[in-house]
C-alpha positions in Angstrom: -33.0 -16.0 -20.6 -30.9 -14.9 -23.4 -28.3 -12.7 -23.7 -29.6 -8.9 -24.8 -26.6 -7.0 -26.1 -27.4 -3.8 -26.3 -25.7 -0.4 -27.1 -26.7 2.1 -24.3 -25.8 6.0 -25.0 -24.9 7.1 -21.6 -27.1 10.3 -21.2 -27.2 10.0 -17.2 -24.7 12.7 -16.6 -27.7 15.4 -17.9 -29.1 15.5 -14.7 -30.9 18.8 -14.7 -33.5 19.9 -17.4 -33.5 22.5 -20.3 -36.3 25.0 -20.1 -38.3 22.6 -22.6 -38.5 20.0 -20.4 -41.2 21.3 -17.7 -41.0 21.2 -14.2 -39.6 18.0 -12.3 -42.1 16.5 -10.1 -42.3 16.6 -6.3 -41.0 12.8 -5.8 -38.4 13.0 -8.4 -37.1 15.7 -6.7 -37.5 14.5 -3.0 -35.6 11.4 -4.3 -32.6 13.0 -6.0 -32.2 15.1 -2.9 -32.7 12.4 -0.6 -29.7 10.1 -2.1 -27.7 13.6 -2.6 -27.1 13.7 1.0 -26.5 9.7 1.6 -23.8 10.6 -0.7 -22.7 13.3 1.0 -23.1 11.7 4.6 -21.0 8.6 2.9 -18.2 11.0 1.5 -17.8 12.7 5.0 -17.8 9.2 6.6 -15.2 7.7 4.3 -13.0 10.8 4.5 -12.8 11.0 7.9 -12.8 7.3 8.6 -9.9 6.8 6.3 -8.2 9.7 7.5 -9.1 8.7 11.3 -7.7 5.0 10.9 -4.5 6.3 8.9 -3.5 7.8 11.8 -4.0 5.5 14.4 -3.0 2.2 12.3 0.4 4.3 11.3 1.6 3.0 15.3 0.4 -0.6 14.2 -2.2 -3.0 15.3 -4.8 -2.6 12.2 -6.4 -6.0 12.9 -7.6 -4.8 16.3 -8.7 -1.5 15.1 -11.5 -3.3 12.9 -12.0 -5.5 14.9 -13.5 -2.9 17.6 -15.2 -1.5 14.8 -17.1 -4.4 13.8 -18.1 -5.0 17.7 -18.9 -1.6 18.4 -20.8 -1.8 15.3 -22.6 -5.1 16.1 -23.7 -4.2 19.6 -25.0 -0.9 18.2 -27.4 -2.6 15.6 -28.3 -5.4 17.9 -29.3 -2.6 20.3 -31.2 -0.8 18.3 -33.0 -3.7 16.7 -34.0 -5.2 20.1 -35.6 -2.1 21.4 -37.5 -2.2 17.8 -38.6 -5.3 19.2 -39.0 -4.6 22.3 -41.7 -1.4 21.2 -43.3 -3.4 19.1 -43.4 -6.7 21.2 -47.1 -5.7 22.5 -48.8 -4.7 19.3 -51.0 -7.3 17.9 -49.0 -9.3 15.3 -50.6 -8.9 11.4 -52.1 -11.8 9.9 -50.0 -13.5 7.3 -50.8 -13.3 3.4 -50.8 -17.0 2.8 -50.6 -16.0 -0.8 -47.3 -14.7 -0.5 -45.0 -17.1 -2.1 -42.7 -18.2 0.6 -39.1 -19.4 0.5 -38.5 -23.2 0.9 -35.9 -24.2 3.2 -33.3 -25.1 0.4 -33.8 -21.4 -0.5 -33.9 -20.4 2.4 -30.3 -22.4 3.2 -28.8 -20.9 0.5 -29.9 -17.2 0.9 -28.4 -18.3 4.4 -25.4 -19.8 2.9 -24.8 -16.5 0.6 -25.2 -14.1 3.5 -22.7 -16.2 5.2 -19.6 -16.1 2.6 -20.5 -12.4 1.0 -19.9 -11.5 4.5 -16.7 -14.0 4.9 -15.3 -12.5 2.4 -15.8 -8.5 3.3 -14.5 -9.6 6.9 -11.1 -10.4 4.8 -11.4 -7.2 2.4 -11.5 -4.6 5.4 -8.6 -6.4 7.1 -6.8 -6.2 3.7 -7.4 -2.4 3.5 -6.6 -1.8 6.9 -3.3 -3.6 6.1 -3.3 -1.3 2.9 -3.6 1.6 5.2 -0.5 0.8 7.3 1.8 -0.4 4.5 0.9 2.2 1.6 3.3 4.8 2.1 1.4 7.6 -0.5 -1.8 8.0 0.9 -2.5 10.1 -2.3 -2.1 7.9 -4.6 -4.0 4.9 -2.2 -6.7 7.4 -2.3 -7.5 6.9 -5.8 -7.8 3.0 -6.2 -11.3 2.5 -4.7 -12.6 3.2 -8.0 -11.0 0.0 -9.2 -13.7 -2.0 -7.2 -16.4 -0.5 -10.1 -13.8 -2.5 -12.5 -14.1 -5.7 -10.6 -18.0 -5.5 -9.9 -17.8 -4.9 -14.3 -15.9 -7.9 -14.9 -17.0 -10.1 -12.2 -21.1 -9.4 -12.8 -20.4 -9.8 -16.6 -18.8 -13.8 -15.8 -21.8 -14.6 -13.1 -24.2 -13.3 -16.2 -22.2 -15.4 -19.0 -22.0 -18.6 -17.1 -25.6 -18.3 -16.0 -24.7 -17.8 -12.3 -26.6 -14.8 -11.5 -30.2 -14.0 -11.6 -31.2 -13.9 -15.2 -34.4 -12.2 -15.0 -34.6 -8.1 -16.4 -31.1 -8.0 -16.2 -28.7 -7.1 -19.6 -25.2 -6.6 -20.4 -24.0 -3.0 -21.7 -21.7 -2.5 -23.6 -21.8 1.3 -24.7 -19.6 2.5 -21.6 -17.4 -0.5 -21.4 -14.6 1.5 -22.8 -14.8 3.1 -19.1 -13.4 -0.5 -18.0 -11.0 -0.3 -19.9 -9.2 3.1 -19.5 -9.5 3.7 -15.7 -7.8 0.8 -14.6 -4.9 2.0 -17.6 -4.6 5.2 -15.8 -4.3 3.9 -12.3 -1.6 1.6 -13.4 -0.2 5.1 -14.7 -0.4 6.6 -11.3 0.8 3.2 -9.7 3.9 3.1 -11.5 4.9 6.8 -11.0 4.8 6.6 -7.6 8.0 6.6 -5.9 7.6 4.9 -2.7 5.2 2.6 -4.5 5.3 -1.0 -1.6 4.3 -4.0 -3.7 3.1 -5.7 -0.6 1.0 -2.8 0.5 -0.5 -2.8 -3.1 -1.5 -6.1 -3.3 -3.0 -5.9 0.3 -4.8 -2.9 -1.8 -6.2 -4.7 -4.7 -6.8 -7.7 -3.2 -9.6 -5.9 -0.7 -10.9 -4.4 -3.4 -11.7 -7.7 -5.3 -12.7 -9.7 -2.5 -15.6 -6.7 -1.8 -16.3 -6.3 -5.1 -17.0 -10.8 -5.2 -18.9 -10.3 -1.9 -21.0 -8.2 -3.1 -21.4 -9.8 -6.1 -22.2 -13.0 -4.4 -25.9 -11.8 -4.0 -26.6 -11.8 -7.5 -26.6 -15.8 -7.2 -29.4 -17.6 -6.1 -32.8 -16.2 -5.7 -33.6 -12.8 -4.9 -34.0 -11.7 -1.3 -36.7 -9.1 -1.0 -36.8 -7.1 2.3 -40.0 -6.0 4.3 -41.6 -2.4 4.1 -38.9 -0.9 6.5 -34.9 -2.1 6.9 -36.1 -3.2 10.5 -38.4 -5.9 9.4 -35.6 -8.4 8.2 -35.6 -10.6 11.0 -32.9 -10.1 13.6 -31.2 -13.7 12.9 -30.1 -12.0 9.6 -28.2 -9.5 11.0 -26.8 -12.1 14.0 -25.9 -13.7 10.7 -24.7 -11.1 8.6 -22.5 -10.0 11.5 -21.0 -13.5 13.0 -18.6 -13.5 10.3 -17.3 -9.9 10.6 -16.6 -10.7 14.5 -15.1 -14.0 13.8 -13.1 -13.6 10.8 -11.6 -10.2 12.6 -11.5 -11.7 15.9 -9.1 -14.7 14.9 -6.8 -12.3 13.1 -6.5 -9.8 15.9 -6.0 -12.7 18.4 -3.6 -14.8 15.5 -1.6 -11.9 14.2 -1.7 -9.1 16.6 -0.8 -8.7 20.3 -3.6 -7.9 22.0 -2.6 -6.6 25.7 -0.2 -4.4 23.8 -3.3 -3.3 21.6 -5.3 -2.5 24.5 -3.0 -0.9 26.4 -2.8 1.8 23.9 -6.8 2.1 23.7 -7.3 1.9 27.6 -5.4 5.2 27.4 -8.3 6.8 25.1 -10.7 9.3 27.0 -14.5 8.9 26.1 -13.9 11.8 23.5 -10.8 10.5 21.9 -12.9 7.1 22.0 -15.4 8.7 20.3 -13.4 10.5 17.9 -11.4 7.4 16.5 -14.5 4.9 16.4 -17.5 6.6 15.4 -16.9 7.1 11.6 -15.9 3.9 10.6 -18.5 2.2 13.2 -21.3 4.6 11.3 -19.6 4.1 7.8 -20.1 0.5 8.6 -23.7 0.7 9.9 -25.1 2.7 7.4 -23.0 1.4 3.9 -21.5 -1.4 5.1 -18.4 -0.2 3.7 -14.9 0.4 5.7 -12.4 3.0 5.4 -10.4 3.9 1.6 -13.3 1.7 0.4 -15.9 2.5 -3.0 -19.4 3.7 -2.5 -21.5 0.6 -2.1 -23.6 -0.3 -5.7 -24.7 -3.1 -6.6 -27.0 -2.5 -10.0 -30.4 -4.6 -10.2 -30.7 -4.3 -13.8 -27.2 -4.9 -15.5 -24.8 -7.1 -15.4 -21.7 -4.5 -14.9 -20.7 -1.5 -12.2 -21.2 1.6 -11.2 -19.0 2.7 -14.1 -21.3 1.8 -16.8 -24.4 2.4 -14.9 -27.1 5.1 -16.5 -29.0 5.3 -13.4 -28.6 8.3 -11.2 -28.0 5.5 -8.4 -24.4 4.6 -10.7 -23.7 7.8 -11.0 -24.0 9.3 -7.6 -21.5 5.7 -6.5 -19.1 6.6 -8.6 -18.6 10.5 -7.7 -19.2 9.7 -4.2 -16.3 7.5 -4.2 -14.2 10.0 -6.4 -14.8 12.9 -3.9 -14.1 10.9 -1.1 -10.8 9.9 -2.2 -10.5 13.9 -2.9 -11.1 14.8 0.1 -9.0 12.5 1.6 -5.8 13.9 -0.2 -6.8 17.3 0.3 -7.2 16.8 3.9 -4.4 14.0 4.7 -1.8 16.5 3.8 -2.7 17.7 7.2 -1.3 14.8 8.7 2.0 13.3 8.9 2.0 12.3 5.4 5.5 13.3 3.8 5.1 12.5 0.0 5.0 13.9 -3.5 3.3 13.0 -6.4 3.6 13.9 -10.2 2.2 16.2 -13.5 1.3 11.9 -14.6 0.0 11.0 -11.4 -1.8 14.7 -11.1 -3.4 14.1 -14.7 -4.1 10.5 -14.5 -6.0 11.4 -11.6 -7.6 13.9 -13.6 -8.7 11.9 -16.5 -10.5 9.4 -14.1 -12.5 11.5 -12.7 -13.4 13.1 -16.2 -14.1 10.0 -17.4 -16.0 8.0 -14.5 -18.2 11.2 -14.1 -18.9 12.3 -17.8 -18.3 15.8 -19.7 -21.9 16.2 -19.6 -22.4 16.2 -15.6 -18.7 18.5 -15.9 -20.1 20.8 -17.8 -22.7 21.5 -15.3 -19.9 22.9 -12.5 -19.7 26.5 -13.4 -23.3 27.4 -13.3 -23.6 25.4 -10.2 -20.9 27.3 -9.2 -22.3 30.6 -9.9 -25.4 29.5 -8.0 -23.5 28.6 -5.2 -22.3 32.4 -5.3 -25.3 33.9 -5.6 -27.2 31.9 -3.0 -24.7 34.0 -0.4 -26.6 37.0 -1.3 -29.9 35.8 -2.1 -32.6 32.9 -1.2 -33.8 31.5 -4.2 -31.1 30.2 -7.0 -30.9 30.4 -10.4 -32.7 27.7 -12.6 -29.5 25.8 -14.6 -30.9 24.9 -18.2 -29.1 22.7 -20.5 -28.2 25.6 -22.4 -25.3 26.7 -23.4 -23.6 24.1 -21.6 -24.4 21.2 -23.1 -23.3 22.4 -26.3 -20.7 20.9 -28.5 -18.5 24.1 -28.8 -18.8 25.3 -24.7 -18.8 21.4 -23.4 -15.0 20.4 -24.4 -13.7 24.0 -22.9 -15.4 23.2 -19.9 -14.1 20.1 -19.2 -10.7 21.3 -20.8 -10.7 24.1 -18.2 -11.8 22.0 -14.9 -9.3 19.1 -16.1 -6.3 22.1 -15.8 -7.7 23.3 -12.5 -8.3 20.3 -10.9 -4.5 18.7 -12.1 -2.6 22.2 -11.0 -4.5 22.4 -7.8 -3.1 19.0 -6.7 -0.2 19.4 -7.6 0.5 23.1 -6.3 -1.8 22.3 -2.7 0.5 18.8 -2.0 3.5 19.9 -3.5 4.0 23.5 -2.4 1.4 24.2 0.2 1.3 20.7 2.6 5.6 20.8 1.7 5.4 24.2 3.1 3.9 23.6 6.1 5.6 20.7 7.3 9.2 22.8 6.8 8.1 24.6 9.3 8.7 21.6 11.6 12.6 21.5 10.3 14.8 23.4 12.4 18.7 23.8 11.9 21.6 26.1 11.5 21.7 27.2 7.8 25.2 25.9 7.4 26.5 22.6 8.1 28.8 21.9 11.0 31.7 20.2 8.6 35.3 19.8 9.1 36.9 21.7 5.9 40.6 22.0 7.1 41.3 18.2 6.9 43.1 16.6 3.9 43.2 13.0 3.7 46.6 11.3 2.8 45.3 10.1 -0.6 42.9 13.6 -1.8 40.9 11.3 -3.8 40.4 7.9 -1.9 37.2 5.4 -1.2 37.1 2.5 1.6 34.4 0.3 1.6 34.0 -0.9 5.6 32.2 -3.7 6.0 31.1 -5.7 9.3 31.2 -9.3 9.4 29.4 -10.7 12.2 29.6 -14.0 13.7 27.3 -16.9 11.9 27.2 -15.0 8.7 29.0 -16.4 6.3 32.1 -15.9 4.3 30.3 -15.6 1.2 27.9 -12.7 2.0 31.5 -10.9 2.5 32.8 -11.8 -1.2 28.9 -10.5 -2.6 28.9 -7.3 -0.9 32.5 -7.1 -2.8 31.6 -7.8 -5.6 28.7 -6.0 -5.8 29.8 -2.7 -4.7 32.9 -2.5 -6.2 31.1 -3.1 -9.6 29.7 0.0 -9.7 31.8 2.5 -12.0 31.8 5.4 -9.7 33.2 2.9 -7.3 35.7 0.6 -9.0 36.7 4.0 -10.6 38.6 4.8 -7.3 40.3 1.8 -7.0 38.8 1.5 -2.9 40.3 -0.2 -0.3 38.5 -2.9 1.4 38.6 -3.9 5.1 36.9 -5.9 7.0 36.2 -6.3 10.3 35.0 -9.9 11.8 33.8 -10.9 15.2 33.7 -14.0 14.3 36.4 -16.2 16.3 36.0 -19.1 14.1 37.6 -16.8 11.2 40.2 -14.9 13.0 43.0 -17.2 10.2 40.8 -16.4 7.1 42.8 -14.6 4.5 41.6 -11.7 1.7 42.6 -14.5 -0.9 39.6 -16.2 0.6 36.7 -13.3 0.5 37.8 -11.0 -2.6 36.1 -12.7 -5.5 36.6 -11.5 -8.6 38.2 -8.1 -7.1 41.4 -7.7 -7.7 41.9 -4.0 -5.7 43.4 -4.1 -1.8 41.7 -5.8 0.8 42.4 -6.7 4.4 40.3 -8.5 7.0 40.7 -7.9 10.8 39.2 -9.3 14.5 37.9 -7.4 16.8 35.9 -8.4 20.1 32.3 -9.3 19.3 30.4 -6.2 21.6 28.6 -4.2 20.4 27.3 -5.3 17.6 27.6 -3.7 13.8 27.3 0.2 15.2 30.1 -0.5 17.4 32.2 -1.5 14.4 31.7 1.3 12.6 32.4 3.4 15.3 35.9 1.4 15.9 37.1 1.9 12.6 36.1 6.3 13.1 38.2 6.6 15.9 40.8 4.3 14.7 41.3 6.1 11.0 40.6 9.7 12.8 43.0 11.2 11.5 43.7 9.4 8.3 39.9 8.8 7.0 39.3 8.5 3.4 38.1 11.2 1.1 34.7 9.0 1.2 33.7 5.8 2.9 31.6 3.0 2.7 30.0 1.1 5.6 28.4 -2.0 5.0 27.0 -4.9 7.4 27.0 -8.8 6.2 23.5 -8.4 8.8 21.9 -6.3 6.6 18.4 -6.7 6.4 18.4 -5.2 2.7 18.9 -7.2 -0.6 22.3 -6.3 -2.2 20.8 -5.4 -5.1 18.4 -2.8 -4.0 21.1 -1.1 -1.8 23.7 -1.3 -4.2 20.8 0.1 -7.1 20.5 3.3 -4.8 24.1 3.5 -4.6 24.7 3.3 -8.2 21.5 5.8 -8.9 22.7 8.4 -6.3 26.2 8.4 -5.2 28.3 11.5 -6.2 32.0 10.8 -6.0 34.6 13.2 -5.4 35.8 15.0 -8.4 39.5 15.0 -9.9 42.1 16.8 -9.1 40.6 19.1 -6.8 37.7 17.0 -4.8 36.5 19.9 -2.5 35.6 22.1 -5.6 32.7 19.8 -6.6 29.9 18.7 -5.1 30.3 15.1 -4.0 28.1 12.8 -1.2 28.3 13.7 1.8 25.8 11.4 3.3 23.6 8.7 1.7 21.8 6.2 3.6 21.0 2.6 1.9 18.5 1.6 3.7 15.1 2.9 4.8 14.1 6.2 6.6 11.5 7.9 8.5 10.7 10.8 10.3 9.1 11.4 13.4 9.3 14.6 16.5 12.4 14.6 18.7 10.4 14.5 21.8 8.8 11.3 21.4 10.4 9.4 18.3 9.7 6.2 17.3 9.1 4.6 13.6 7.0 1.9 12.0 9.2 -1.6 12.9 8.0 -0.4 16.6 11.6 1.1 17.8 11.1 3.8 20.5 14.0 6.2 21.9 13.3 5.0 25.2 17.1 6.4 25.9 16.0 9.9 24.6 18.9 10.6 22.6 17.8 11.9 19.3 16.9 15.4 20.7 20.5 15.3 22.8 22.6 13.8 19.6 20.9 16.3 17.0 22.4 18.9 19.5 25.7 17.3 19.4 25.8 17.3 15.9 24.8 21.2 15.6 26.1 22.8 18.1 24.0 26.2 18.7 21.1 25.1 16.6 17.7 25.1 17.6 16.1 23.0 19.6 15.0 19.5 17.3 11.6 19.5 16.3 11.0 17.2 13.4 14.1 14.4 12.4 14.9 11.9 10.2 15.8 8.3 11.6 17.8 5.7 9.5 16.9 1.6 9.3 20.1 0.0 8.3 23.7 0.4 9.1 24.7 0.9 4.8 25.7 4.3 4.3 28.1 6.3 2.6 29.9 9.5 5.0 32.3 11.8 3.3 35.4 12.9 5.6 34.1 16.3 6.2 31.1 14.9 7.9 32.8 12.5 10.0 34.8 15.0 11.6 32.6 17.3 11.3 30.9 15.8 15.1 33.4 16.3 17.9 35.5 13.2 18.4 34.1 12.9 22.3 30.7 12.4 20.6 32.0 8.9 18.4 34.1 7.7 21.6 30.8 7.7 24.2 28.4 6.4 22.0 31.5 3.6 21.4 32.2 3.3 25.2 28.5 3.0 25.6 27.7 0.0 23.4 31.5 -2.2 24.4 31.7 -1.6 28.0 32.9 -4.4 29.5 30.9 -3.8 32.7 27.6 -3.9 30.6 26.4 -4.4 33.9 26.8 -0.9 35.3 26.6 0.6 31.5 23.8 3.4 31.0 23.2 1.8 27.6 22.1 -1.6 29.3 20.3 0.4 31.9 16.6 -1.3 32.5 15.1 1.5 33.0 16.1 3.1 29.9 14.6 0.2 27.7 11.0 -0.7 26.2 9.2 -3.1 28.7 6.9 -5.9 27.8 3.7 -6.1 29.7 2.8 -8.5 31.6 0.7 -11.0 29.6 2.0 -9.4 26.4 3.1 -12.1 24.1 6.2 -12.5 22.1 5.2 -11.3 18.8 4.9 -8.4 16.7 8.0 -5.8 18.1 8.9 -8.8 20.8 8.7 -11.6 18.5 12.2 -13.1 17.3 12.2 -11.6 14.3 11.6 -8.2 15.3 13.2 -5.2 16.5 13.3 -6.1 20.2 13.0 -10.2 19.6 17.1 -10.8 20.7 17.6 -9.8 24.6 19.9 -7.2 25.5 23.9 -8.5 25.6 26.9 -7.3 25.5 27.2 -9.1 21.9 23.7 -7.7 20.9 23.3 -4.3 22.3 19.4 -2.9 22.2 21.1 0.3 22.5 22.8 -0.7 18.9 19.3 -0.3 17.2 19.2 3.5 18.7 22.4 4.2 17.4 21.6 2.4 13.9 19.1 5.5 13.5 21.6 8.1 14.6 23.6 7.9 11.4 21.3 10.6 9.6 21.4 12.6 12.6 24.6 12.5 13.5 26.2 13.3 9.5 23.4 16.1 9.3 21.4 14.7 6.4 18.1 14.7 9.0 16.8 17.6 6.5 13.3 17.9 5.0 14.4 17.4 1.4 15.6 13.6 1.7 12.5 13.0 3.9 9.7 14.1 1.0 11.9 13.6 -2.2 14.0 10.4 -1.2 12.3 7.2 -3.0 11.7 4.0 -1.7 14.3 1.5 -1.5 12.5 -0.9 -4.1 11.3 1.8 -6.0 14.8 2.4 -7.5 15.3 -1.2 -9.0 11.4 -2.2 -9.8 10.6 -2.4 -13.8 
């Protein structure tokens, strides 16, 4: 067949007649309602599915999550089908049209074989977007990519159609709506880019499930076509045994590969029936019924053209393409709800904004305020209003339409997740309006700087000369002229001198030995107490175990840090605490963050308390990842001196033995069969064993540093970027 190219004037979004048109019939009618509410049932399965999954696969294990989904789902449609059977096991079998062309077994082998991979492949795409889920840190803007799968299915249909890989027969290639293509994906990368705590990783875990669906759905348009009998439950029940082998093994072997399981299933043996019930049965449904997964596009898959949803005429295109659109809607709207903690922008609000205008046409747009006014009117009375073309369609009412719903919809995001969600969740922030700070103090040197930095053993010497050179580059820091010490537990440099680790800096430095216990906290704590009463203006602590690049940390630094003005440094506002690292927030009562730490010694509520005395109890707090932050003076002494010496008893106690902070009890437990991976495994959190060296108790006090200078405040936890985010073109 050859190619048709044709010019299509998109005319689908005029979906309800002018008073010249007549009346609809009955089974037009029946039929637009009838897919109206499987997009409705699919936009209140997505939103809560997404939302469901977001806050379980927050605490981890995403691969086991779907993969309970896709049993669940399984056994439910194997059930049903065999009592289908079953009821129809005793009725007398129809005789079979022998002029029904039938499949040969080559065909039949590859309808077998396409089944097979499409379903491969969508296996892989929902273990991707459950990844996506965990990783993305704004859910807002991870709500709007689905739509990009309409720009794959485009793109990918269009190549199968060139290169004669699809079906040939009835189908053409349109170009009058390309343009579509073309500018969503522009405004996504709009959205993308704005966002500041955009994750690469978690993006392409993102995009990539959204390309694999879009190929495995795509993957039916080669070969011949497969047409099902009279009702969904005549397909024989080896297709759907088929269909769902791959979804069980592919999410089987991940979960088993990738995840520990007895730690998995500890969590969900803890579910009641309804909780069970709660956090299963929309993605096990969305599944069933769509054969979609959670943040995913309404499935489409057009029999007539070689393109998406996007540039589909049909009402079935269109109805995809809002469906997915309100879904990801609702999801924001609703998400704010949750423990979400981020901001977006007027570009992200409007980019947004200009998809949906776009993907959904002026025309259908334009229909909203007399829908609207029906949808007020029905409150009082039974019967609505017939909508007629006129005067909406017209050229001078449809642009103000769409102008007016474009500023609604763009100020309403922005005013209900920037003001109302940020709002509610400061209710959750309680402490003293003032903060505890030591004002009295003068340093010897008013306007000094020491960078601190923690050399531990194995590391080598020249991680010390880059964090050097890399901090003292900055111009608000080389302006001070800071003094460098460092502090080495390792025994096999106890005779190194500065000569040897300054580099290119040519300012003071000085290198001493201390006992390796501890670990890098208890370094830090060393040098408080020791330089109590003559601590820097500012200072500077940084770790050679730092499990941050240089450059991002020392980007923040550069981007953020506020030195201490000249000649009078207390008349100026200046840093009094800025982390380097990573932060979260969680509630004092049962705190924990996303690398799988837990304050199994319970002393975020106790040391919030310490660090404000008469405050309010702790409700919601900010936990640091990293030991690279920068504590003015005022802050330092600002907590009670006893508070710095028992949290440095505690971690280099000889007698670790008898220590409270090596107490058993008091520490995370694996289970028994629980494997070493994931929070056990030797790269994470708790992979090293507790030791005097090593401390586990270190890692609580690594996310004390926020706490402890009082910058646990809601402002750094919704406005503070993401580490990369600072540094990424």
């Amino acid at each position: 067949m050859d190619l048709e190219w044709k010019e299509h004037r998109d005319d689908g979004e005029t979906l309800l007649p002018s008073h010249e048109d007549g009346r609809v019939r009955e089974d037009e009618e029946d039929e637009v309602q009838r897919k109206s509410v499987k997009g409705v049932l699919f936009v209140v399965l997505g939103t809560t599915a997404t939302l469901a999954a977001r806050r379980l696969l927050r605490g981890g294990f995403p691969f086991y999550f779907v993969s309970m989904l896709q049993i669940t789902a399984y056994c439910l449609v194997g059930f049903v089908v065999l009592l289908v059977k079953l009821k129809n096991f005793r009725r007398p079998k129809l005789k079979v049209d022998e002029t029904v062309e039938k499949f040969s077994i080559l065909q039949k082998l590859a309808i077998g074989a396409r089944l097979g991979v499409s379903s491969f492949l969508a296996a892989v795409a929902m273990l991707f977007g459950a990844k996506a889920l965990v990783l993305y840190e704004n859910l807002c803007i991870l709500a709007m990519l689905p739509i990009f799968t309409y720009v794959c299915d485009s793109l990918i249909l269009r190549l199968l159609h060139v290169f004669r890989l699809s079906r040939q027969e009835k189908v053409d290639i349109l170009w009058g709506s390309f343009w579509k293509v073309v500018l969503v994906p522009l405004w996504l990368g709009i959205a993308v880019y704005e966002d500041y705590r955009l994750h690469t990783t978690a993006l392409s875990y993102a995009l990539a499930s959204f390309v694999l669906m879009s190929v495995a759905r795509s993957i039916s348009k080669i070969g011949p076509r497969y047409d099902k009998g009279t009702t969904t439950w005549d397909t024989p029940l080896s297709v759907f045994l088929l269909i769902g082998i791959p979804f069980l093994v592919v999410t089987g072997f991940a979960t088993y590969r990738y995840e520990d399981m007895v730690a998995a299933s500890h969590v969900t043996q803890s579910w009641t029936f309804w909780t069970r019930l709660m956090n299963l049965a929309p993605g096990v449904c969305l599944h069933i019924l769509f054969s979609s997964s959670m943040n995913s596009a309404y499935p489409f898959l057009s029999l007539d053209h070689a393109g998406g949803a996007l540039e589909d005429p049909t009402p079935q295109g269109n109805e995809a393409v809002r469906s997915t659109l309100h879904t990801g809607f609702w999801v924001i709207l609703f998400g704010v709800y949750g423990k979400e903690q981020n901001l977006i922008d007027w570009y992200q609000a409007i980019a947004f904004t200009l998809i949906y205008v776009v993907s959904v046409g002026p025309k259908h747009i334009g229909y909203y305020l007399p829908r609207l006014f029906n949808f007020v009117t029905r409150l009082f009375r039974r019967k609505p209003s017939p909508i007629h073309s006129e005067p909406w369609q017209f050229l001078a009412v449809l642009p103000i339409t769409n102008l007016m719903f474009a500023i609604l919809m763009s100020a309403t995001s922005m005013y209900w997740i920037n003001t109302v969600a940020y709002n509610r969740n400061l209710k959750t922030w309680v402490g003293p309006a003032q903060l505890t700070v030591d004002t009295l103090y003068r340093p010897p040197q008013m306007r000094s700087f020491d960078i601190i930095i923690a050399h531990s053993p194995g590391d080598p010497l020249e991680s010390i000369t880059n964090l050097i050179s890399a901090y003292t580059s900055i111009p608000t820091v080389r302006g001070f002229a800071p003094r460098v010490i460092v502090y080495t537990k390792d025994q096999a440099h106890n005779a190194t001198t500065p000569e040897a680790i300054r580099g290119p800096y040519t300012g003071e430095v000085s290198i001493q030995s201390l006992r390796n216990s501890g670990g890098v906290p208890a370094t830090y704590l060393h040098h408080i107490l020791y330089a109590w009463e003559f601590v820097s203006q500012q200072t500077l602590f940084l770790s050679t175990a730092s499990n941050y690049p240089i450059l991002e940390s020392a980007s923040r630094m550069n981007s953020y840090f506020q030195p201490a003005g000249f000649p009078l440094p207390d008349a100026t506002p200046k840093t009094g605490f800025l982390h380097l690292g990573e932060q979260e927030s969680c509630w004092c009562g049962s705190c924990a963050d996303s690398t799988g730490w837990e304050d199994t010694f319970h002393l975020v509520p106790s040391m919030w308390s310490a660090a404000r005395p008469g405050s309010p109890t702790c409700n919601s707090a900010l936990v640091t990842r990293g030991n690279e932050f920068v504590a003015s003076s005022a802050r330092i002494r600002g907590v009670k001196r006893d508070v710095w010496q028992m949290l440095y008893d505690a971690l280099t106690k000889e007698d670790w033995a008898n220590s409270w902070a090596h107490d058993k009890k008091r520490m995370p437990v694996l289970l028994e069969g629980e494997k070493r991976m994931g929070k056990w495994a030797e790269d994470g959190v708790y992979g090293v064993p507790d030791s005097l060296e090593d401390p586990l108790f270190a890692l609580t006090v690594e996310r004390l540093w926020g706490i402890l200078l009082q910058c646990s405040v809601p402002e750094i936890a919704w406005r503070c970027p993401n580490l990369s985010s600072g540094w990424r073109m």
